[in-house]
C-alpha positions as a LaTeX table, in Angstrom:
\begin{tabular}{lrrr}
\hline
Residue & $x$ (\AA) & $y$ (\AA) & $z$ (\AA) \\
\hline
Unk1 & $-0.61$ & 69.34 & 42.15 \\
Unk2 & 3.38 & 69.05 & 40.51 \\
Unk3 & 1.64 & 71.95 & 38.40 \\
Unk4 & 1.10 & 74.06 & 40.94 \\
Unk5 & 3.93 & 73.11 & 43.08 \\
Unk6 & 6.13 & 73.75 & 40.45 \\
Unk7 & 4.91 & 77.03 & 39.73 \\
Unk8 & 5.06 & 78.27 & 43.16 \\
Unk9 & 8.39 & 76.47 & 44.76 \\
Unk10 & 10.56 & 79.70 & 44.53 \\
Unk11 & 8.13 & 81.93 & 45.99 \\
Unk12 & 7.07 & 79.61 & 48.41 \\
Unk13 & 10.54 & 79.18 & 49.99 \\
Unk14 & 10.31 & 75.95 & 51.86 \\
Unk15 & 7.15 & 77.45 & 53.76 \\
Unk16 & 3.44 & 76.86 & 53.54 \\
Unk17 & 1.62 & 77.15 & 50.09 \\
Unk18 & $-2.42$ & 77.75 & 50.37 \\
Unk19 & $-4.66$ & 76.10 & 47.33 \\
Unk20 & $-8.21$ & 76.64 & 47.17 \\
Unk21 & $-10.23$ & 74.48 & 44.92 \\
Unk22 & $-13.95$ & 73.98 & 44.24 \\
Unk23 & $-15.81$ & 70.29 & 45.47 \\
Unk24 & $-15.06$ & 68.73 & 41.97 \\
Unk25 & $-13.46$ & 65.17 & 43.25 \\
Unk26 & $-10.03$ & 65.46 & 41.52 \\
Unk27 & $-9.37$ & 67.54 & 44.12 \\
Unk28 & $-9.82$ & 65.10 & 46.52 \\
Unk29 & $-8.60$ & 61.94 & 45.76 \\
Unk30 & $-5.65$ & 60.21 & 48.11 \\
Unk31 & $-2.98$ & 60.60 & 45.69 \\
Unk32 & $-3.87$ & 64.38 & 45.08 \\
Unk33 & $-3.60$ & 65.32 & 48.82 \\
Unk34 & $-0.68$ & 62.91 & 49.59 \\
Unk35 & 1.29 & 64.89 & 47.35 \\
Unk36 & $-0.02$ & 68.35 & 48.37 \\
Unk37 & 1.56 & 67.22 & 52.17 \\
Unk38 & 4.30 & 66.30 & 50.53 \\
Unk39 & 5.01 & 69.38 & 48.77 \\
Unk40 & 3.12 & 71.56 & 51.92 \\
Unk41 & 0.61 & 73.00 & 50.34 \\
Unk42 & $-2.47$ & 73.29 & 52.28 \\
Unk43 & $-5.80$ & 72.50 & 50.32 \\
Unk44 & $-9.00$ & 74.05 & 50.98 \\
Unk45 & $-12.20$ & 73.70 & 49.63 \\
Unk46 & $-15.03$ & 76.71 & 48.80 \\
Unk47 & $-18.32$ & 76.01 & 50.45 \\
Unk48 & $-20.41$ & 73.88 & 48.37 \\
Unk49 & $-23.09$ & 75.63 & 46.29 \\
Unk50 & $-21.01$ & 78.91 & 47.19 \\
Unk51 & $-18.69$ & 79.49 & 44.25 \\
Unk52 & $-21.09$ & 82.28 & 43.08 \\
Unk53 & $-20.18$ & 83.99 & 46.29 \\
Unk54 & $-16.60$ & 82.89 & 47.25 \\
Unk55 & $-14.55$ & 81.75 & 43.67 \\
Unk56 & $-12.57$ & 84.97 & 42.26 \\
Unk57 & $-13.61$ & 83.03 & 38.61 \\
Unk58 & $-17.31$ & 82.97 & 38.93 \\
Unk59 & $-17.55$ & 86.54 & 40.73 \\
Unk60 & $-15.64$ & 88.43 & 38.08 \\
Unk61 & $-12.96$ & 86.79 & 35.71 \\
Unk62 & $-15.76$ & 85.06 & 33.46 \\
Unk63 & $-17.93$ & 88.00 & 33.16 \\
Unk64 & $-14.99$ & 89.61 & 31.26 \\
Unk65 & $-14.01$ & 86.77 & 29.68 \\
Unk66 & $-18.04$ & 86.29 & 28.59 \\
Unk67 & $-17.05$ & 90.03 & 27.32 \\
Unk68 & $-14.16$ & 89.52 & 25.44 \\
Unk69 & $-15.03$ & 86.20 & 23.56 \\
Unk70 & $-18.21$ & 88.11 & 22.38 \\
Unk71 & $-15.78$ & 90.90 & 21.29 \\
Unk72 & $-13.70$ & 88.88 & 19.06 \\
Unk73 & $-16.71$ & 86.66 & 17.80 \\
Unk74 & $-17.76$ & 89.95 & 16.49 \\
Unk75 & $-14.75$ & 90.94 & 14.79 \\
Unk76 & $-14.56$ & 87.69 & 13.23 \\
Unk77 & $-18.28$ & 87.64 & 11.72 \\
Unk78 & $-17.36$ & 91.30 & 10.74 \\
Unk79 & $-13.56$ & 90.67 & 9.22 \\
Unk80 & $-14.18$ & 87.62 & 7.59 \\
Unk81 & $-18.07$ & 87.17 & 7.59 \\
Unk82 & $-17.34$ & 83.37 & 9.33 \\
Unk83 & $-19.21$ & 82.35 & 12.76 \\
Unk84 & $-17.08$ & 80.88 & 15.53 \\
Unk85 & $-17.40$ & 77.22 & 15.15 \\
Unk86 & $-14.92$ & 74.12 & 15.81 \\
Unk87 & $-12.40$ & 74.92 & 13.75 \\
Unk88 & $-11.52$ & 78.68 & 15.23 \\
Unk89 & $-12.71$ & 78.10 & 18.82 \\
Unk90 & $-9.11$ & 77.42 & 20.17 \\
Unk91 & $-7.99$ & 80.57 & 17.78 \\
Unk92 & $-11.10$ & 82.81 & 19.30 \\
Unk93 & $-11.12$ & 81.83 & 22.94 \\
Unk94 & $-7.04$ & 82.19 & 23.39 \\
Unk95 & $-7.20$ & 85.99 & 22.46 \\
Unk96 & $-9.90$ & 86.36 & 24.58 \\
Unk97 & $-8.42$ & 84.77 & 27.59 \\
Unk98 & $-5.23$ & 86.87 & 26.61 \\
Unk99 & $-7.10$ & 90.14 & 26.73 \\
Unk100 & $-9.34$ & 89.35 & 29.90 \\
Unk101 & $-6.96$ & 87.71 & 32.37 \\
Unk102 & $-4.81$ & 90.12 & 33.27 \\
Unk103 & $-2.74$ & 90.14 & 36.49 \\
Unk104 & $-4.56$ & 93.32 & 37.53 \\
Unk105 & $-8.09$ & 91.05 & 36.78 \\
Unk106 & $-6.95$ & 88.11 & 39.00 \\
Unk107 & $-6.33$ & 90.20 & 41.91 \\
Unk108 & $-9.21$ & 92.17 & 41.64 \\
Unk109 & $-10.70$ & 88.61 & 42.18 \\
Unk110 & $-9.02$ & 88.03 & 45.27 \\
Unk111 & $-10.03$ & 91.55 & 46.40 \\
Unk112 & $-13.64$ & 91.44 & 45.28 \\
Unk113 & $-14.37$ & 87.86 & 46.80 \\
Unk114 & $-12.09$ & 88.99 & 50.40 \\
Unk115 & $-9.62$ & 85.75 & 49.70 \\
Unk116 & $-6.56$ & 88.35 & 49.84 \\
Unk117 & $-6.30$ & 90.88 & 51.80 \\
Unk118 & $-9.31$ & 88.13 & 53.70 \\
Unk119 & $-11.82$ & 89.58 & 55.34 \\
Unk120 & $-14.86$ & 86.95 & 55.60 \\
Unk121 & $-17.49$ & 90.22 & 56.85 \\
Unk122 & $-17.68$ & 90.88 & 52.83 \\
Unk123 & $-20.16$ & 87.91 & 52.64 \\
Unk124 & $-23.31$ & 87.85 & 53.93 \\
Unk125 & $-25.92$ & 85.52 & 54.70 \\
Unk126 & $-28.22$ & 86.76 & 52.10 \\
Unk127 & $-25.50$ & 86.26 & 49.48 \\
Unk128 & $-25.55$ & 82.45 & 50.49 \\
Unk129 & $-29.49$ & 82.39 & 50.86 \\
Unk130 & $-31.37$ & 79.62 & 48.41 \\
Unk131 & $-33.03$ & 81.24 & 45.90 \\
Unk132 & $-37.04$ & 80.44 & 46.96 \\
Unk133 & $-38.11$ & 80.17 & 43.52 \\
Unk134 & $-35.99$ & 77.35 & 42.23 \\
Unk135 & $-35.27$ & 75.36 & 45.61 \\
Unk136 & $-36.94$ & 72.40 & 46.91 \\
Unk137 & $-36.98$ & 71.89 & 50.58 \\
Unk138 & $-35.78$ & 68.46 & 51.55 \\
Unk139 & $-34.85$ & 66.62 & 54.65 \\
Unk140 & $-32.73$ & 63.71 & 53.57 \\
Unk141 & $-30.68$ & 62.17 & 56.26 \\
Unk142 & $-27.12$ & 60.25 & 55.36 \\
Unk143 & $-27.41$ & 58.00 & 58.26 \\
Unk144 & $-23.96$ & 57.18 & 59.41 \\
Unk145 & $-24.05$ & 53.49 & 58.84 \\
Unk146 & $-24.32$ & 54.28 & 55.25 \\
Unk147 & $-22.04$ & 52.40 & 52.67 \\
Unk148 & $-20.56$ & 56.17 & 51.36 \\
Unk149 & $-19.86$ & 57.02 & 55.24 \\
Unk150 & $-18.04$ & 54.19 & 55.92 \\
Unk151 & $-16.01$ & 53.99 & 52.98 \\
Unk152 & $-14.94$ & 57.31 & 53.83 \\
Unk153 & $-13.99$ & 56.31 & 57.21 \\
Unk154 & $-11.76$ & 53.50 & 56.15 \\
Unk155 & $-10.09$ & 55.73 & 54.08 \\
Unk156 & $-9.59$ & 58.59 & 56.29 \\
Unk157 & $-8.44$ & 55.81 & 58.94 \\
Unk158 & $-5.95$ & 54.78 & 56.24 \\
Unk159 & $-4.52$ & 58.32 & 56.46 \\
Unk160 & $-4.13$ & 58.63 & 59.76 \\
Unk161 & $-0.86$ & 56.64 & 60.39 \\
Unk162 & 1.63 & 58.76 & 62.90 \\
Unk163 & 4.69 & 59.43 & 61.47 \\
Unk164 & 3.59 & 58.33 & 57.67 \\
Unk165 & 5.64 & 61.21 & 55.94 \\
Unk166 & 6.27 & 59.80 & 51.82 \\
Unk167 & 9.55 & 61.30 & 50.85 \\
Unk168 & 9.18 & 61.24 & 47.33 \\
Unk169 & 6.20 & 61.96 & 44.23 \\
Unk170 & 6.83 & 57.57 & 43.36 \\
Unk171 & 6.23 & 57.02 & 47.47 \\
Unk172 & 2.81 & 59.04 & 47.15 \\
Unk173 & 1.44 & 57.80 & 44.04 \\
Unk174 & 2.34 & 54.11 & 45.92 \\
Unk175 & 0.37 & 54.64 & 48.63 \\
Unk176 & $-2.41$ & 56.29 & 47.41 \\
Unk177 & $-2.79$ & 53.57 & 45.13 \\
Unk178 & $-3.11$ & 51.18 & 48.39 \\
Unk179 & $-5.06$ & 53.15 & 49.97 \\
Unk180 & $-7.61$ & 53.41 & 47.03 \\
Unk181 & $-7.01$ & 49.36 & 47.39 \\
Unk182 & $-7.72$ & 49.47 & 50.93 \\
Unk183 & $-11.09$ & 51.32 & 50.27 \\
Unk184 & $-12.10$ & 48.64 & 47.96 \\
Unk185 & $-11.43$ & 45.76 & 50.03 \\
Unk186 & $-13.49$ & 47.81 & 52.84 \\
Unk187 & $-16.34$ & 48.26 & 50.22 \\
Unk188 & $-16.64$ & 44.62 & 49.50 \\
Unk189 & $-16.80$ & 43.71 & 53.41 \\
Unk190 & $-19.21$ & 46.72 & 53.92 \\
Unk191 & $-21.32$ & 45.34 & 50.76 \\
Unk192 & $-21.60$ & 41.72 & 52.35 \\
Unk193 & $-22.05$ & 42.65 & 55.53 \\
Unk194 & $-24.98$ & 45.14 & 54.51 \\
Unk195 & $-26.44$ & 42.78 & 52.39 \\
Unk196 & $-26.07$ & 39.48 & 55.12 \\
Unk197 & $-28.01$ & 41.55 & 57.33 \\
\hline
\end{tabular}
């Protein structure tokens, strides 16, 4: 989050920044988001399961990319009659990534997936079908006394204190590490109780 903060302070202006992000948890832990209010960014997530559809990265940059790297793993076997292996990856991959992601690339990204300039008619509900042959139909239920659910309702009720602005990086980090304390004081009552009934 300082990363991308940092990168995007002057353009930004003191107004609104928008990062999307896939479902990986980094993205989502209480220190993470703490600081993107801090620094106003607004995070949003991609659909789960949808990144084939939605993420600029999966729907064009790393078919190029694929392109490239096989590019200059030919010219190596060719030049120098070596195989990409440990020792050259870093040396391999970075001219590939060089060549492939290209400002023009990225926001042919944006275009292809809608993001920017948005318009959400560009995906379909076939796009976001299952694929029949490889999915298995299930019907588990979280019920909402679940351990998970509630942990994530202690924590969410954590967040929710009016007028709880942090004013610096130090104050988020603080309370996000209470707040992850919080959550694991609430897990231990949530584990006795489930287990003392």
């Amino acid at each position: 989050m300082k990363l991308f903060e940092k990168a995007t302070r002057e353009k930004a202006n003191g107004e609104y920044c928008l990062l999307i992000v896939d479902g990986h948890n980094s993205h989502y832990t209480i220190t993470f988001l703490l600081l993107a209010r801090l620094h106003m960014v607004i995070v949003i997530c991609y659909v789960a399961h949808g990144t084939h559809v939605y993420q600029g990265l999966d729907v064009v940059i790393f078919a190029v990319l694929k392109h490239y790297l096989g590019v200059e793993c030919d010219a190596l076997l060719h030049t120098t009659g070596t195989a990409i292996n440990k020792g050259n990856f870093l040396q391999i991959i970075s001219k590939a990534y060089i060549t492939a992601l290209t400002p023009e690339l990225i926001k042919t990204a944006f275009w292809k997936t809608r993001i920017w300039p948005f318009n959400p008619n560009v995906i379909t509900a076939d796009m976001l079908a299952p694929i029949k042959e490889t999915s298995i139909q299930s019907h588990l239920s979280v019920p909402t006394s679940s351990q998970p659910v509630q942990i994530l309702a202690a924590i969410l009720q954590g967040l929710q204190i009016a007028g709880d602005t942090p004013d610096s990086d130090a104050d988020v980090i603080s309370k996000g590490q209470q707040a992850r304390l919080s959550s694991t004081q609430d897990q231990s009552t949530i584990t006795s109780t489930h287990h003392s009934t």
